[in-house]
N, C-alpha and C positions, 0 to 999 in steps of 0.2 A: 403187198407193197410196204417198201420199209417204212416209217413216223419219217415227216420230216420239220427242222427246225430253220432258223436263217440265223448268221452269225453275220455279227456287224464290226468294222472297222474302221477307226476317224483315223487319219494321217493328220498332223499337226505341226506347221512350224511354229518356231520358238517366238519371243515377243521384240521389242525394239530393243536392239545390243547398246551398250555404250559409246564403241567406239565409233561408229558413225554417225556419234551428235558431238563426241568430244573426240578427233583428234589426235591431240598429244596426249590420251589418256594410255595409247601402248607403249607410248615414250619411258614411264616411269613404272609399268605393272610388272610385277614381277613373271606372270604368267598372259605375256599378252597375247597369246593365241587364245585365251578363254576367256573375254570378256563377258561381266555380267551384264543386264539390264536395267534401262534406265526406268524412272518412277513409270513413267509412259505407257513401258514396257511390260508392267507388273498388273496396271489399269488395265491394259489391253487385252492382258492375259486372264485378268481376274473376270472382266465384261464379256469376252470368250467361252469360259468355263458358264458362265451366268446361262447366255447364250445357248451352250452343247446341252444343259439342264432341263432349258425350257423346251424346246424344239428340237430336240433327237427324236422324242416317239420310241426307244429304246433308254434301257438302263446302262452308261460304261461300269462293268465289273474287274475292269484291272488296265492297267497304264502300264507303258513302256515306254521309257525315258534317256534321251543320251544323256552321256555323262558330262558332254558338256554343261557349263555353268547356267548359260542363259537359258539350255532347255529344262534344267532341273528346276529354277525360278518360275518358269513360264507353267512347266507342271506342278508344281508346289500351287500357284494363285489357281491355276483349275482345277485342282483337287479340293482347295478350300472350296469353291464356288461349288463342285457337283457336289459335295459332304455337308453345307450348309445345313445347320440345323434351326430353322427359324427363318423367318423374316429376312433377306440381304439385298432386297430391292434397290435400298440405296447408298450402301456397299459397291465400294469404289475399289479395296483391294482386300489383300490378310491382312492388311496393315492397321485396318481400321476397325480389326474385334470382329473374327469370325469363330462363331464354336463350332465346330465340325464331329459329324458320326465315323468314327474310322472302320466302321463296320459295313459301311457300304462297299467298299472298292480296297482295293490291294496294288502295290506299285511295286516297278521294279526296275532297278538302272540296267543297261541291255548297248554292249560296245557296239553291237551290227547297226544302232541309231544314229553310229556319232556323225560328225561332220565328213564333207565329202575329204580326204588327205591330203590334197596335192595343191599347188600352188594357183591353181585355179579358184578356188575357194576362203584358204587364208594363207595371206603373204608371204613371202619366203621369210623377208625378212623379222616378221612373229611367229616363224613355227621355230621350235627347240631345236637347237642345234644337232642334237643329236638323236632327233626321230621320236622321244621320249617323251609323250604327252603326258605325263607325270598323273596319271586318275588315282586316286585311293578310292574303293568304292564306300567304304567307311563312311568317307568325307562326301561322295556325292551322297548318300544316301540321306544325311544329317539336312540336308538341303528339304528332303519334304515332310510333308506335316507328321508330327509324333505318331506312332500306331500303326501309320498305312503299309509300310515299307513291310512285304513279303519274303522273310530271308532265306526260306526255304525254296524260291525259284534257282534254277540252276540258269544259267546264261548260255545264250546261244553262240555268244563269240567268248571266248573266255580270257582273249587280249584282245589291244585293238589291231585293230588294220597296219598293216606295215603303211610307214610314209615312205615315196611319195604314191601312191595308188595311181590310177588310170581315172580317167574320167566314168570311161565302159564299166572299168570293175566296181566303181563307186555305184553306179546305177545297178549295177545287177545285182549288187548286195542290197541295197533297199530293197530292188524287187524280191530277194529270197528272203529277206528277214521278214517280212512281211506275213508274204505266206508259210515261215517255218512258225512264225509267235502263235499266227491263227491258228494253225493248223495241231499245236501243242494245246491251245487253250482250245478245242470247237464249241462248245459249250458255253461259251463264254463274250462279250463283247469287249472289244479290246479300243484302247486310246494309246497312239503313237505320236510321244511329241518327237518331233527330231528336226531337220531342216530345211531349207530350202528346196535342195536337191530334190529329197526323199519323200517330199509332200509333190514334187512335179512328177516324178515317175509313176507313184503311185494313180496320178491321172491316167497320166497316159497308157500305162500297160492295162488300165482297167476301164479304160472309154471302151464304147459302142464301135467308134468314129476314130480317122488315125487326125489324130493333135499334136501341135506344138506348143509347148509351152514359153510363152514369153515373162511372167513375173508371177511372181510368189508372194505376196504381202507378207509383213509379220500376222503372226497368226491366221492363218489364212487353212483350211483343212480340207481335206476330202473326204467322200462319206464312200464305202465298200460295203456292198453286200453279197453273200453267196447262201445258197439252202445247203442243209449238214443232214447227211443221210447216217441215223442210227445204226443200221446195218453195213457193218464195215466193209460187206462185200460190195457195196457198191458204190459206183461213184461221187465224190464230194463234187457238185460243181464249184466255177471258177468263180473268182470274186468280179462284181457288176459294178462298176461306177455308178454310184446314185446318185452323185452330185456334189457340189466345189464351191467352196466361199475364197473370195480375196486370189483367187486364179486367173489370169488373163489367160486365155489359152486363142488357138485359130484352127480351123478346121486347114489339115496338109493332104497331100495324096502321099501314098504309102513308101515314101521314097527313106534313104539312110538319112534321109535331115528329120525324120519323126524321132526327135527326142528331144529334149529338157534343153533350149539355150544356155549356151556358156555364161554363167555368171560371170558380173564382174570381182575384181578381188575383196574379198571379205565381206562379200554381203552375205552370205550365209547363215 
């Protein structure tokens, strides 16, 4: 009988955006489809990571991050948080003098995490006119803490998604990037910040039970597990939902409505 191991997976959305506490702040941004987070937002994230620290029962060896801005902040405060060196009990964000081991965990920017594309998601009137989400990875990567940033991963999307996307295609690419990141790292336990959307599917395709999901909190995550068989000849089981913070979800029967309610616009 082959050794076997369990690989773990947190799905994570991002923390409180800006622009739905200010408004007119897409009015004057230059890139208002990428709003960053508010302090709130950064608290929330950093009390998250604190959080995933104490009470995983597992160690995260490596994060995968969209490029978006608010997810790249929201994994930046949780990576402070799981890298903590010392005392951060009462430590509210980075902001407040965190020294971190960068030798713990490795991170890396990943397009299959980004936002759902289509107008569903974010506004017509803040997406780029010309489909052109403008990412440098350079620049997202500058976003998290000194050290961690693994340059030697190679990306599973290597652009992003054409706009405007499907709803379907948006969910079936969580569902696949999911299982391609684990399935690249087995060995490994993995942290997915990414969005809304992508923290609801991952429920659903990996419940027991067929569910609907109604909301998604900011920072809100799921916990995935599967056991990893050594011998390659045999089969990897599927990942197991172990369980959901900040998810409202409802037990459905198995009909075409078992999937992720339509968000409203830009809450993602």
């Amino acid at each position: 009988m082959a050794n076997q191991t369990t690989q773990n997976v947190v799905v994570m959305r991002h923390g409180d955006r800006i622009d739905n506490f200010e408004p007119l702040w897409t009015e004057k941004a230059d890139r208002p489809w990428d709003p960053p987070l508010i302090l709130d937002g950064k608290v929330r994230a950093f009390c998250t990571g604190k959080k995933l620290s104490n009470n995983l029962g597992f160690p995260i060896h490596r994060v995968f991050v969209s490029p978006f801005l608010r997810c790249l902040q929201t994994a930046s405060e949780v990576i402070h948080a799981l890298c903590a060196v010392g005392d951060c009990s009462n430590v509210m964000s980075s902001a407040d003098g965190v020294d971190i081991d960068p030798s713990k965990l490795k991170a890396s920017v990943e397009y299959g995490l980004c936002e759902m594309l289509n107008k569903r998601a974010i506004r017509a009137e803040n997406a780029p006119k010309d489909g052109n989400f403008a990412f440098n990875i350079s620049e997202c990567e500058a976003v998290l803490p000194q050290g961690i940033v693994d340059s030697s991963v190679e990306r599973v999307y290597k652009e992003m998604p054409k706009w405007e996307e499907s709803s379907e295609a948006a969910r079936n690419r969580y569902q696949s990037i999911i299982k391609t990141l684990a399935d690249k790292y087995p060995n490994e336990n993995l942290l997915l910040v990414t969005h809304g959307e992508g923290v609801g599917v991952s429920v659903i395709a990996h419940a027991a039970e067929h569910l609907t999901v109604y909301e998604v909190e900011y920072c809100a995550y799921s916990k995935l597990q599967r056991t990893i068989k050594e011998n390659k000849s045999d089969t990897t089981e599927e990942f197991k939902l172990t369980g959901h913070t900040g998810v409202l979800t409802m037990p459905t029967s198995p009909t075409a409505d078992e999937m992720v309610k339509e968000p409203p616009p830009a809450s993602s």
